[in-house]
LOPA-50051 format. One record per residue: x, y, z of N, C-alpha, C in turn. Coordinates in steps of 0.02 Angstrom, whole numbers, plus 50000, padded with zeros to 5 digits. Example, Ala and Ser with C-alpha at 12.3 -4.5 7.8 and 13.67 -1.06 7.14 Angstrom:
<recs>
506604971650390506154977550390506604983550390;506424988850354506844994750357506455000250394;
</recs>
This chain:
<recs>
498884866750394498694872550352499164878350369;499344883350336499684886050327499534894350360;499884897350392499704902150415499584908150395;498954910750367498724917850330498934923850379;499344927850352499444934650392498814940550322;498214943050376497894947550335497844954350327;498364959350309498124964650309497564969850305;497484973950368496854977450366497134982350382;496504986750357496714995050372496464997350425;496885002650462496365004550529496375011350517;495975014650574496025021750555496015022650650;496195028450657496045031350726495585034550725;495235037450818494695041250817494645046450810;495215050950842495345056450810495825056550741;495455060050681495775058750627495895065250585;496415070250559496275074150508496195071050438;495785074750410495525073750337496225077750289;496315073150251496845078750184496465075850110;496595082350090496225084950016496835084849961;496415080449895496845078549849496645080249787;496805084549714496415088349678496895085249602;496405081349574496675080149510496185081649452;496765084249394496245087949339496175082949253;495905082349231495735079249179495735079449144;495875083349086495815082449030495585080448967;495075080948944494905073848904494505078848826;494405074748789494095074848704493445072348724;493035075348723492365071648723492395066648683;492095061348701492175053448610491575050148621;491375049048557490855043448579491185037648547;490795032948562491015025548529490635022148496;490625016548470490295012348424490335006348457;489725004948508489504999448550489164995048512;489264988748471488744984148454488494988548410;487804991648416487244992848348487075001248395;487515000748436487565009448488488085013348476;487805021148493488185023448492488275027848544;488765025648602488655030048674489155035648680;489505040748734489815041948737490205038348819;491025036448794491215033648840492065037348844;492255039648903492795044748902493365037248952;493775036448974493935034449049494525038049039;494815041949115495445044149118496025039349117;496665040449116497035037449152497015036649216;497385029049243497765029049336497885035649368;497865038849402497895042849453498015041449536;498655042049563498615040849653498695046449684;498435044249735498385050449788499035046949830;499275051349844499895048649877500105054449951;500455050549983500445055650082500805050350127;501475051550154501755048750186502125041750138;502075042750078502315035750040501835031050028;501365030350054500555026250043500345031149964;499995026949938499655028549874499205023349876;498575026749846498075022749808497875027149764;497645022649702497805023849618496725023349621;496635030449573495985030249552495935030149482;495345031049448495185030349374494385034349377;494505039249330493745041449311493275042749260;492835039949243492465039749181491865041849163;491885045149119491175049549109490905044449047;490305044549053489995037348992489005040349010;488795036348947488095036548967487835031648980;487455032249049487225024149072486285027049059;485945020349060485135020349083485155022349155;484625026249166484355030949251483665026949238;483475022449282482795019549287482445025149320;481975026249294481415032049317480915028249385;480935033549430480265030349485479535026149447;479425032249411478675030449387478605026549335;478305019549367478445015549297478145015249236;477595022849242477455024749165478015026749111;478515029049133478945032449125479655029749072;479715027249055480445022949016481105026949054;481465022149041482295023349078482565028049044;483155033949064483065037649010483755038249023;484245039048971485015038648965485305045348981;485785045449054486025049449068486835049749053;487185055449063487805056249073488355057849142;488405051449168488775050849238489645050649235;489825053749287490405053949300490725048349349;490955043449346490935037549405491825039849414;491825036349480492625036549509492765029849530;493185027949531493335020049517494065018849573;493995015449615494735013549662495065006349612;495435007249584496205003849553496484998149598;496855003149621497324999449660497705002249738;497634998549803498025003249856497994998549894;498374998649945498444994250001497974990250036;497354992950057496734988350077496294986950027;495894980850043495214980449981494774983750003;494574987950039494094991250055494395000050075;494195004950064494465011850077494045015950091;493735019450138493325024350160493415032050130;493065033650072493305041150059492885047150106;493115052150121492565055850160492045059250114;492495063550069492045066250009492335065149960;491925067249888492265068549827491865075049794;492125075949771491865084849725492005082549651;491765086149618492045087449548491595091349521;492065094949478491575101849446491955103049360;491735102849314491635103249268491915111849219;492575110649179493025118549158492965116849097;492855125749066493095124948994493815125549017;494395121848978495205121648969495745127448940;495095132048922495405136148891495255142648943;494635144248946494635150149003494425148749077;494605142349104494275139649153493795142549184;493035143049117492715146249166492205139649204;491995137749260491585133649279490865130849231;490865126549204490295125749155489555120949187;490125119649252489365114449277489815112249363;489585115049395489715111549472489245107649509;489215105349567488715099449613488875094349616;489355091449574489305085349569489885082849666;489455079049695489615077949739489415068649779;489865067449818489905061349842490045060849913;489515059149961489675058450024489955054350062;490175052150125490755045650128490295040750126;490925037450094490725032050044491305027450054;491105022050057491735013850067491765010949976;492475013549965492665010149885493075003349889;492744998849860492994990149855493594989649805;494174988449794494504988649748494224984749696;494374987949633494184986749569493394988449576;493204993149592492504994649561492355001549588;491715004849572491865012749589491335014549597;491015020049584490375023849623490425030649575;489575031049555489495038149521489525044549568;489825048749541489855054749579488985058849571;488675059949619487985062749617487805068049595;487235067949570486965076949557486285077949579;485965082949587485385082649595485255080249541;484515077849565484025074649494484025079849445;483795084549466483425090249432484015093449378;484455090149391485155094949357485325088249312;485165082149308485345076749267485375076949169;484695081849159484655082849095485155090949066;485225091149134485625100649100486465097349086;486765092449142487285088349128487395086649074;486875080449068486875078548999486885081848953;486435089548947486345089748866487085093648845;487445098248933488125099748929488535095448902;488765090248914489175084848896489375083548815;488545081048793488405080348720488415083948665;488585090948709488705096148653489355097348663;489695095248699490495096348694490885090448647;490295086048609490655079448597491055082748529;491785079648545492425081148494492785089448524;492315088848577492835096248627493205093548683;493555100148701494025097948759493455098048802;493605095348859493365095448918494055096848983;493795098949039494255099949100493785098349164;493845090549186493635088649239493985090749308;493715092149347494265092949398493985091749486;494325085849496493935080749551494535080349619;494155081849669494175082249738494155077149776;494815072949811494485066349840494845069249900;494475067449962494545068350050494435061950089;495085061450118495115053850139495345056150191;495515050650254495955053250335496495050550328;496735054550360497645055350379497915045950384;497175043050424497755037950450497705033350396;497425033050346497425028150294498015029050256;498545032950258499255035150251499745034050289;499725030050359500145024250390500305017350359;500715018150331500905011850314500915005150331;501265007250409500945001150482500424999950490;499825003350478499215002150474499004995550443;499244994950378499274988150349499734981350358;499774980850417500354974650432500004974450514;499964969950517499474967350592499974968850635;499504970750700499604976050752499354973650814;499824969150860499164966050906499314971650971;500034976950952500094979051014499574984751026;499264987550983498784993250994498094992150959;498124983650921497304983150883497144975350937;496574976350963496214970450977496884964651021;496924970251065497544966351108497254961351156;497434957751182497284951651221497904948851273;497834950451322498474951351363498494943551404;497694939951399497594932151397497924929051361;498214929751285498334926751219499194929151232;499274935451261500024935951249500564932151324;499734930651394500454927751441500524921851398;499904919151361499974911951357500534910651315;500564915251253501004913351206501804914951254;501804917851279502324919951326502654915351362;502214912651384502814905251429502694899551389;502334901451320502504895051279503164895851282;503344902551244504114904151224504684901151274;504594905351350504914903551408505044895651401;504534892651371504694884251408505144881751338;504934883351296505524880951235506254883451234;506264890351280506874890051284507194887551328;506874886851396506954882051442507184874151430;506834872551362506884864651353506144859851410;505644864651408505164862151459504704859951434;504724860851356504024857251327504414854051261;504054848651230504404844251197503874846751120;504034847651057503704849451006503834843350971;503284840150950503004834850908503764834750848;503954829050823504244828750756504984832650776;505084836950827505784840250828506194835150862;506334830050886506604825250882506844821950829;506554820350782506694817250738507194822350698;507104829550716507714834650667508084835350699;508824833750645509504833250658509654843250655;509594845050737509624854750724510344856150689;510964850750701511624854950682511594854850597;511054851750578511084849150499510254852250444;510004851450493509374854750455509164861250443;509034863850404508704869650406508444873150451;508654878050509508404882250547507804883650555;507394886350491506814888350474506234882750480;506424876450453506224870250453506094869350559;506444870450604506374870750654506014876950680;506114881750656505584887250671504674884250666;504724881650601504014879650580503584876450611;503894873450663503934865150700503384870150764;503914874850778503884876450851503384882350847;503284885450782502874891250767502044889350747;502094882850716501404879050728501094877050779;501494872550804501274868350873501244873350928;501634878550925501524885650967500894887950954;500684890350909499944892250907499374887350904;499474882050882498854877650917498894875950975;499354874150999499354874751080499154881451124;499284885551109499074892751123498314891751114;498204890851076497284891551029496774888251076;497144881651088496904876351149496734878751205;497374881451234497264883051291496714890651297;496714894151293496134900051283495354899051258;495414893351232494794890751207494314890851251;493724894551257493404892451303492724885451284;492704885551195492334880351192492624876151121;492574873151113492884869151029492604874550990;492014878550966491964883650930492124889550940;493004888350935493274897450933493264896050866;493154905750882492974910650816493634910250762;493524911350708493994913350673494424919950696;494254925850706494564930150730494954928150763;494724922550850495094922250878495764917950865;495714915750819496284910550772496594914750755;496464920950715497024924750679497284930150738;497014930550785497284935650834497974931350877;497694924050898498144920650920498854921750880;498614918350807499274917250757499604921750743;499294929450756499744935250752500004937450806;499794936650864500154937950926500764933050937;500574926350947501134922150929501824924050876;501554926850817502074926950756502554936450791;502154939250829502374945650860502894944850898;502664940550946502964939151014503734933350996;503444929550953504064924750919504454927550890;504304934150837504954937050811505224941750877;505064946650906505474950050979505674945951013;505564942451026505784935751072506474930551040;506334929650978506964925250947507124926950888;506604926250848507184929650757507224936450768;507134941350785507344947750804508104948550816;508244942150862508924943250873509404940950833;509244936950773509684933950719509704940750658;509544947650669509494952350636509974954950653;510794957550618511244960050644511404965750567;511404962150517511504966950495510924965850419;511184969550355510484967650294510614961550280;511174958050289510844951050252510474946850284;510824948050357510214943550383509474945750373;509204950850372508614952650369508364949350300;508844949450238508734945450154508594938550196;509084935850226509024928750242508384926350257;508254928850327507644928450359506984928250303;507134934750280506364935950235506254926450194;506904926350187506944921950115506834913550160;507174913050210507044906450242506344905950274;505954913450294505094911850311504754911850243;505064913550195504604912350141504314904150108;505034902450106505094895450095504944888650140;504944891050198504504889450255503784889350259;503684893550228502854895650228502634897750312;503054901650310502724905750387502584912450346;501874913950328501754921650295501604926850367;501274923050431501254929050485501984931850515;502384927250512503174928450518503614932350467;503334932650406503364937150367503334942850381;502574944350400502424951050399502674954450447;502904951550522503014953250583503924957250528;504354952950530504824955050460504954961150442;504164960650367504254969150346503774971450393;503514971750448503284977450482504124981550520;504514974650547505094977950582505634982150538;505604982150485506124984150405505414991250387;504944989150392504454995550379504775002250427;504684999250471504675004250554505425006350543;505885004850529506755007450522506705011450457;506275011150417506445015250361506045021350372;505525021850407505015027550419505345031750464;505845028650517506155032050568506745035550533;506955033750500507605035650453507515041450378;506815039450365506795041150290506975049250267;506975053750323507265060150309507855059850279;508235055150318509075054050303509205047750276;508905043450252508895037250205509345038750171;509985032550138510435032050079509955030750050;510005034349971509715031149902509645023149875;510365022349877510585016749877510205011049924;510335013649986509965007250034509185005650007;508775010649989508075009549965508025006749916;508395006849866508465005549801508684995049794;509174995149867509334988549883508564984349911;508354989049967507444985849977507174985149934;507014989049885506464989449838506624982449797;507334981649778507494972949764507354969349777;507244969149877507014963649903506284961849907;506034969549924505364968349917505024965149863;505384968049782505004962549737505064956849721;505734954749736505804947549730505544943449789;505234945549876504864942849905504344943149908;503964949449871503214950549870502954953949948;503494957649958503564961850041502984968249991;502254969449997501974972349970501914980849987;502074981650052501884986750098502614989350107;503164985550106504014988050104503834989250034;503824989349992503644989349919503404997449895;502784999749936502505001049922502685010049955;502845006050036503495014550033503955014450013;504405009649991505115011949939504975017249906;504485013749861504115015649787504145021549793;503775023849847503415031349870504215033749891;504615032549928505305036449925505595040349870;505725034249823506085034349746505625039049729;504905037949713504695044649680504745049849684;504695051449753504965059149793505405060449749;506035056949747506735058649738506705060349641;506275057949630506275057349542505895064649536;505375064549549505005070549569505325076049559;505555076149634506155081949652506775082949615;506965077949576507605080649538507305087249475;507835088349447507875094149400507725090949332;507975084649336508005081449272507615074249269;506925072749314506585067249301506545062549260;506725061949200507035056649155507485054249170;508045058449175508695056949180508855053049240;508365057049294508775053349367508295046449348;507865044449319507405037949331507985033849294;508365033949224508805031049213509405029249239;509635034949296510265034649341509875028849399;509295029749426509025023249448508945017149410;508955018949358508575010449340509495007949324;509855011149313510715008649301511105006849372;510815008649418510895007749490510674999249509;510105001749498509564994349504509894987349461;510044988849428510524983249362511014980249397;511394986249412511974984549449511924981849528;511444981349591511194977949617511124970549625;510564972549563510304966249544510904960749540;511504960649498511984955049481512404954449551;512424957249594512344956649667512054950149688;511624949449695511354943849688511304936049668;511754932549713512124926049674511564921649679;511174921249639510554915249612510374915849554;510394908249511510004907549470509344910949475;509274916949427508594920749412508554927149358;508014926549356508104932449284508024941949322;508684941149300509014947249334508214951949300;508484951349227508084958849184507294957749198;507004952549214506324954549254506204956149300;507074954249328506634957549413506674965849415;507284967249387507354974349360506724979549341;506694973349263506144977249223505524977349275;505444974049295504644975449375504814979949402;505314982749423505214987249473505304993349469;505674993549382505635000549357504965002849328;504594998549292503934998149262503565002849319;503515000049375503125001349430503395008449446;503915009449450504185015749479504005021049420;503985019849340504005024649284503135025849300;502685020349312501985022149311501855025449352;502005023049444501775027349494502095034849495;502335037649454502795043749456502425049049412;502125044249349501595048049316500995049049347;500755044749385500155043349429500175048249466;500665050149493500585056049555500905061249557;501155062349475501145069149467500695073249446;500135069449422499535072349407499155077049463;499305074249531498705075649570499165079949615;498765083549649499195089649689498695087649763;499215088949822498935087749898498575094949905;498045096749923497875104349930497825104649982;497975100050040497575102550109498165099450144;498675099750173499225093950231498985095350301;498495091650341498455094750418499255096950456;499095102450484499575107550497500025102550568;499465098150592500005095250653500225091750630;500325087950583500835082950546501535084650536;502035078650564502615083750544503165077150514;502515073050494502815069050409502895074050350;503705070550295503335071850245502795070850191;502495076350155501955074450117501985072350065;501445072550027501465068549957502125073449909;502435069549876502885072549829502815079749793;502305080749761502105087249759501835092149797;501855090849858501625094849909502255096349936;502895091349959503335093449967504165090849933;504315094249895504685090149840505425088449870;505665082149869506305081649891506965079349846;507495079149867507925078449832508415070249839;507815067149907508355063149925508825062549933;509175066649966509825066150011509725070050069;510235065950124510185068650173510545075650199;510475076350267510795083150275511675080950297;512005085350280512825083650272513105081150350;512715084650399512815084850467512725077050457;512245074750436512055069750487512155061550457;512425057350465512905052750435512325048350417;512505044150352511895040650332511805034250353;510995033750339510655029250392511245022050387;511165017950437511565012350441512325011650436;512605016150432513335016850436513755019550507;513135020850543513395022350621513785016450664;514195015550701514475012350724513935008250781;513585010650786512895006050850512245005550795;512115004850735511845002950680511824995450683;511314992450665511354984350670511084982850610;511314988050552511204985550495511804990550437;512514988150471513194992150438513344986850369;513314984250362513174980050310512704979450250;512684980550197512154985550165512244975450097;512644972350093512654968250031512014963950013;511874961949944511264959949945511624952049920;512154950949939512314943749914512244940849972;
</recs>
């Protein structure tokens, strides 16, 4: 069976909260349900975005049935505001609060506030009504229904913690989550003895190493490494699942610092690698991968080439690197953002990207891989220009979400760009 690498989100104990404020817009409408006639609004995608992490919301005002306590009573149709999680890096997301309060568009004067949500865990793809008192349910409503075919101006408050905006957060972590220093001697002189030549791996005999596939020998030694590992720590035939995936990620940790780490000299090898564990089917070896390509671009990204991101963001979609993906993304937008001419520079990217792309000596369809990753870049750019950061904790000394702090993407003149330094182990930038 094949080895699952699972992304989870962590958070720390000490955490600052940052505040994210997007406004709405909308036509009151009703619709023509079946033999009904309700009112049903939904916004567009919306992300909150901080450090290059984004997750994308959706919000909809509609009239649902409110079952009454008293069951003399009939259900009686209210008008709720629900908030809905889309799309973002974990399936599960902890918000602290949400607000939303209710503008005329024209003189913003406040027409209805309270509506409030306490922390609350959102499941991707599904969402949660924003609350009101009871007592205020029919003054909502009868507000709402008399605006139908008016503007409306929603304007909603989401408060989440700082660390759900680590990117590393989402790529397994055995050196600071659920460490096991049992699991790492063991995997440890597994390593020692294979390089030694002290332990013999099932079936690697039979592979011819000057002729076979490398990766094909990785697989050998990266399996039988963790069940042997698994074995030995066992204290009864029913280990836990956890302790299976803690093994297989410590193992896949310790195996890349230990040996493919060092076949990383410059970007192609890093293309290579990605591309020979893919086809391998090592996905925890993967991730170990883009966590190490994550961690070089976060350290760099003040002074990042355009170009070099623009070369990741390639790789990431054609490997499905979701989390390298996902801060590119968040780079490029900055930079689109921040230009003078946001159309224009998204086209000077997407003519960049083209030209890349035929870089690339394989049979494959250049203009989808293209067209994916501009698609993605034209949506998330609308997505998060909508929403403004109102709050950046002051000890942070990342940058923030794109509209909180707008950049231009380029570096400073002093300081020579990333990977072109002479002690750089990635001077080599080609994607062939």
């Amino acid at each position: 069976m094949d080895d699952i690498a699972v992304p989870i989100a962590s958070t720390s104990g000490e955490d600052s909260v940052i505040s994210f404020q997007h406004p709405w817009t909308l036509k009151v409408c009703q619709r023509q349900i079946e033999d009904e006639t309700i009112l049903l609004n939904v916004s567009r995608p919306f992300s909150t975005s901080y450090k290059h992490v984004q997750f994308t919301w959706a919000l909809r005002l509609t009239d649902e049935y409110v079952l009454s306590n008293n069951a003399a009573v009939d259900s009686n149709r209210h008008v709720l505001l629900h908030l809905y999680y889309k799309e973002g890096p974990c399936p599960e997301v902890a918000v602290e609060e949400v607000r939303a309060q209710i503008l005329d568009p024209v003189t913003n004067e406040t027409l209805f506030a309270g509506l409030a949500l306490s922390p609350t865990e959102f499941s991707r793809g599904s969402g949660w009504p924003i609350h009101m008192e009871k007592e205020r349910r029919a003054e909502f409503t009868e507000l709402v229904h008399k605006k139908v075919d008016s503007n409306l101006l929603v304007v909603v408050e989401i408060k989440m913690k700082e660390s759900l905006f680590e990117p590393l957060n989402y790529l397994p972590d055995v050196e600071t989550a659920f460490r096991s220093q049992r699991i790492e001697k063991a995997v440890n002189k597994f390593v020692d003895d294979v390089i030694n030549g002290k332990i013999r791996i099932p079936d690697l005999e039979h592979v011819d190493e000057k002729q076979a596939d490398k990766f094909s020998v990785h697989r050998l030694i990266f399996i039988y490494g963790v069940d042997s590992v698994s074995r030995e720590i066992s204290d009864n035939e029913q280990q836990s699942e956890i302790c299976e995936q803690l093994v297989r990620n410590t193992f896949a940790h310790i195996y890349f610092e230990r040996v493919l780490s060092r076949e990383i000299t410059y970007f192609d090898d890093f293309v290579t690698l990605v591309e020979g564990l893919t086809f391998a089917h090592l996905p925890a070896l993967r991730k170990e991968v883009e966590r190490f390509i994550c961690q070089k671009v976060i350290e760099i990204q003040a002074d990042m080439d355009p170009s070099f991101a623009k070369k990741l963001l390639l790789v990431s979609e054609k490997y499905n690197l979701e989390i390298l993906k996902m801060v590119i993304n968040g780079f490029l937008v900055d930079q689109i953002i921040g230009n003078s001419n946001p159309p224009k520079e998204l086209v000077n990217i997407t003519h960049e990207l083209q030209q890349m792309a035929h870089e690339i000596r394989e049979n494959e369809n250049i203009e989808n891989l293209v067209g994916a990753v501009v698609t993605d870049l034209q949506e998330l750019t609308r997505r998060v220009r909508r929403v403004s950061l109102s709050h950046s904790p002051s000890q942070s000394s990342h940058s923030s979400s794109p509209l909180a702090t707008p950049t231009n993407g380029s570096g400073s003149p002093s300081v020579p760009a990333p990977f072109d330094s002479p002690t750089s182990r990635f001077k080599r930038v080609s994607l062939a």
